[in-house]
C-alpha positions as CSV (number, residue, x, y, z in Angstrom):
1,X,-4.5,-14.5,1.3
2,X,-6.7,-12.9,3.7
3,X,-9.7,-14.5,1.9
4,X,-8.1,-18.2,2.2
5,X,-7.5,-17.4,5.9
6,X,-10.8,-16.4,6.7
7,X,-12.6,-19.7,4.7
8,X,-10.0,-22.2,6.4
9,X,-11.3,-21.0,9.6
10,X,-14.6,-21.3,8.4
11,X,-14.3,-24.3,7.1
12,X,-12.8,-25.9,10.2
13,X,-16.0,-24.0,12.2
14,X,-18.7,-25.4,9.8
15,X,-16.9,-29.1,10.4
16,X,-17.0,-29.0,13.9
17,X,-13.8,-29.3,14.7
18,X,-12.5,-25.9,15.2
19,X,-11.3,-27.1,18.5
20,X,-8.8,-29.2,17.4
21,X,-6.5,-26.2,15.3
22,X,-7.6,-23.6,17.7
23,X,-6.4,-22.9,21.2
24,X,-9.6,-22.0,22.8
25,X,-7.8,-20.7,26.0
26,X,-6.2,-17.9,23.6
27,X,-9.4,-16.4,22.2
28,X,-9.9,-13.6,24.3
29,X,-6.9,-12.1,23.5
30,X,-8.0,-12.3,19.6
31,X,-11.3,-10.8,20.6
32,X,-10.0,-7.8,22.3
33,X,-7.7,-7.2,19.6
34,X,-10.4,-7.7,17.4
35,X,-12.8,-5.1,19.1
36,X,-10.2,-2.6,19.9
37,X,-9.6,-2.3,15.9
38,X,-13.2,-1.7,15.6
39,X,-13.4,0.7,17.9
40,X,-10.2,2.7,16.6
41,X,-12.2,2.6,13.3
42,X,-15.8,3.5,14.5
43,X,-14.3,6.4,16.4
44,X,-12.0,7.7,13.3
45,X,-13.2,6.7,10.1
46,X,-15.8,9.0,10.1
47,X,-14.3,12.3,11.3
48,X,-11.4,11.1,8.5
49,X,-10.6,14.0,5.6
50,X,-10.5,12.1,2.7
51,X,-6.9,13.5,0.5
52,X,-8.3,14.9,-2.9
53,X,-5.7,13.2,-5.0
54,X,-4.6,9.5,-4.6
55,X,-1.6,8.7,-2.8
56,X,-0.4,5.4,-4.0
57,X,-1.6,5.9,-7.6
58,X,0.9,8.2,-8.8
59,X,3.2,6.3,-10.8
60,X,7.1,7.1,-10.8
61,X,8.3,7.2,-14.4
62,X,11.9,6.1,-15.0
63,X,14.8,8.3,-15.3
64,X,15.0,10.1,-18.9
65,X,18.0,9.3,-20.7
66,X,20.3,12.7,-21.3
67,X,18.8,15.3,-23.9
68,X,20.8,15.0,-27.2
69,X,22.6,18.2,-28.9
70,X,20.7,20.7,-30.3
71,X,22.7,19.7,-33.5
72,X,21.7,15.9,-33.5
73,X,17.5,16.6,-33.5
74,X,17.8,14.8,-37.2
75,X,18.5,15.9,-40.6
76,X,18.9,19.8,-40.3
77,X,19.1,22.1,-43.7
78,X,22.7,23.7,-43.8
79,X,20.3,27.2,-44.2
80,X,18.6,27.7,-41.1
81,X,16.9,30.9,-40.2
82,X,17.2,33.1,-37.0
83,X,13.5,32.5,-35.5
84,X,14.3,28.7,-36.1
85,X,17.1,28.5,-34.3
86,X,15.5,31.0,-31.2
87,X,12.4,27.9,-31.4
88,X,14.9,24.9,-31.4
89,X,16.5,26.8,-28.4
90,X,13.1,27.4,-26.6
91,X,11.9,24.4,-27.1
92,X,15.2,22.5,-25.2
93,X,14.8,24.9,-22.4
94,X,11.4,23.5,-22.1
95,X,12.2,20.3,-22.4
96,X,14.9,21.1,-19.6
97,X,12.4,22.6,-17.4
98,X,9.4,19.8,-18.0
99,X,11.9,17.0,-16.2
100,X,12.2,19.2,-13.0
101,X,8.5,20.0,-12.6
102,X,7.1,16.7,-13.2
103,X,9.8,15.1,-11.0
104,X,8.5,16.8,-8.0
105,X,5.2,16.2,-8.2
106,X,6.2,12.0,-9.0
107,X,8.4,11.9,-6.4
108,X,5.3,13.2,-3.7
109,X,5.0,9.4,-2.8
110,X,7.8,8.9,-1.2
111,X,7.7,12.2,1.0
112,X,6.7,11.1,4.7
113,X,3.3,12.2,5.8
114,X,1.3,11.7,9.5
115,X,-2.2,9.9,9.4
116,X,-2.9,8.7,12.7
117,X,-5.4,6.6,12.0
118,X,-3.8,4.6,9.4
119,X,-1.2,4.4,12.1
120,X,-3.9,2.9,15.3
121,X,-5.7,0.6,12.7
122,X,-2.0,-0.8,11.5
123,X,-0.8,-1.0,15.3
124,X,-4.1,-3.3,16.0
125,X,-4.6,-5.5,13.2
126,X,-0.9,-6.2,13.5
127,X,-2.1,-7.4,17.0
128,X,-5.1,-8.9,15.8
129,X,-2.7,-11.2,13.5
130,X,-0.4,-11.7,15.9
131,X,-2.7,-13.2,17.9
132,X,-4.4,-15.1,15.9
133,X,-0.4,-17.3,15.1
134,X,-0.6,-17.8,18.7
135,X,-4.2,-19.2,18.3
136,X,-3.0,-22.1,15.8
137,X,-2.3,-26.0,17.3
138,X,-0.5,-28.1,15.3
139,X,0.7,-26.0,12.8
140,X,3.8,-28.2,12.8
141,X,2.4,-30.9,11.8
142,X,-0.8,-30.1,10.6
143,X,-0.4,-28.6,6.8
144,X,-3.9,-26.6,7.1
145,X,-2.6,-24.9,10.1
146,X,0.8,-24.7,8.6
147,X,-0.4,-23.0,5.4
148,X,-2.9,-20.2,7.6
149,X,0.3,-19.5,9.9
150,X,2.2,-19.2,6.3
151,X,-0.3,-17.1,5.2
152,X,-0.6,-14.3,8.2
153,X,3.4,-14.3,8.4
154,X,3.7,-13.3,4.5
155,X,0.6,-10.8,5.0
156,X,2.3,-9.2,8.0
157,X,5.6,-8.8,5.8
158,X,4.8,-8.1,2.4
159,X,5.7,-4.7,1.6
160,X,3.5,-3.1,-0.6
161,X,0.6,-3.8,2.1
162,X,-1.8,-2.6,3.8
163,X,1.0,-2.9,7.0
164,X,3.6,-1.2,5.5
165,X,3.1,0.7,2.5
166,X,1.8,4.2,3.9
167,X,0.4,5.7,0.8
168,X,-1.6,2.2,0.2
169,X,-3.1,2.3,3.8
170,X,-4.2,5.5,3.8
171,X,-5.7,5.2,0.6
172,X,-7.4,2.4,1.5
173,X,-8.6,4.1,4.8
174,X,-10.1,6.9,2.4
175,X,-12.1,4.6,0.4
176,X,-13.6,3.3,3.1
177,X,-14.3,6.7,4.8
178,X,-16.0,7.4,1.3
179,X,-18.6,4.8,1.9
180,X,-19.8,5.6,5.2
């Protein structure tokens, strides 16, 4: 979406007639929204500590159905040893214990956790997009205008985001302090 934003305002730019969907008057506040992102990431991006494992990677596995009896494993022999029976036992406490463990650690994703940065850079380029509705003319009757303004309201609420999924901002943040 971002993409198709950025080359329908390119488009109108390389046309001449950006004037005509754009309120000229209004670009200043686009600009300083625009430069105080930039500035929020020039300052931070490089003093950033990058997490070691992924945050938004980790994939939550659905709820195991109930462990069956001991008894109903399969076809058992009538005759069953003692150091069978201690294994089969052994194994179901392990199998009792794995669940617990692994929940934990799969459930990590959802804990809350403070990244100020990803924070300042959400703050601005929700701005930054905010201003740029209020830049559109026409988008009432215009459908190119209509369809950008479309566009920036379903980026700013689409959940799994950059805006509001935590885990996916910060990841992306970390990427990017990778590469500097």
């Amino acid at each position: 979406d971002f993409s198709t934003i950025m080359n329908t305002i390119l488009k109108w730019s390389e046309n001449g007639c950006l004037t005509s969907y754009v309120k000229v008057k209004s670009m200043r506040a686009v600009m300083n929204d625009f430069v105080g992102l930039i500035n929020i990431l020039q300052k931070g991006i490089g003093k950033r500590k990058v997490s070691a494992m992924p945050r938004s990677r980790t994939v939550v596995k659905p709820k195991s159905v109930a462990p069956k009896p001991v008894g109903s494993r399969g076809m058992m022999r009538r005759a069953v040893s003692a150091t069978s029976l201690s294994s089969i036992e052994t194994e179901t406490k392990k199998e009792d214990k794995k669940p617990s463990t692994t929940k934990s650690r799969e459930e990590e994703p959802s804990e809350v956790f403070v990244d100020a940065l990803r924070d300042q850079v959400r703050d601005k380029l929700r701005n930054l997009f905010h201003a740029v509705k209020g830049l559109l003319k026409n988008s009432d009757t215009d459908s190119e205008c209509k369809d950008v303004l479309d566009r920036i309201t379903f980026l700013l609420s689409m959940e799994n985001g950059f805006l509001w999924n935590n885990a996916y901002a910060s990841d992306q943040l970390d990427d990017v302090s990778k590469n500097v």
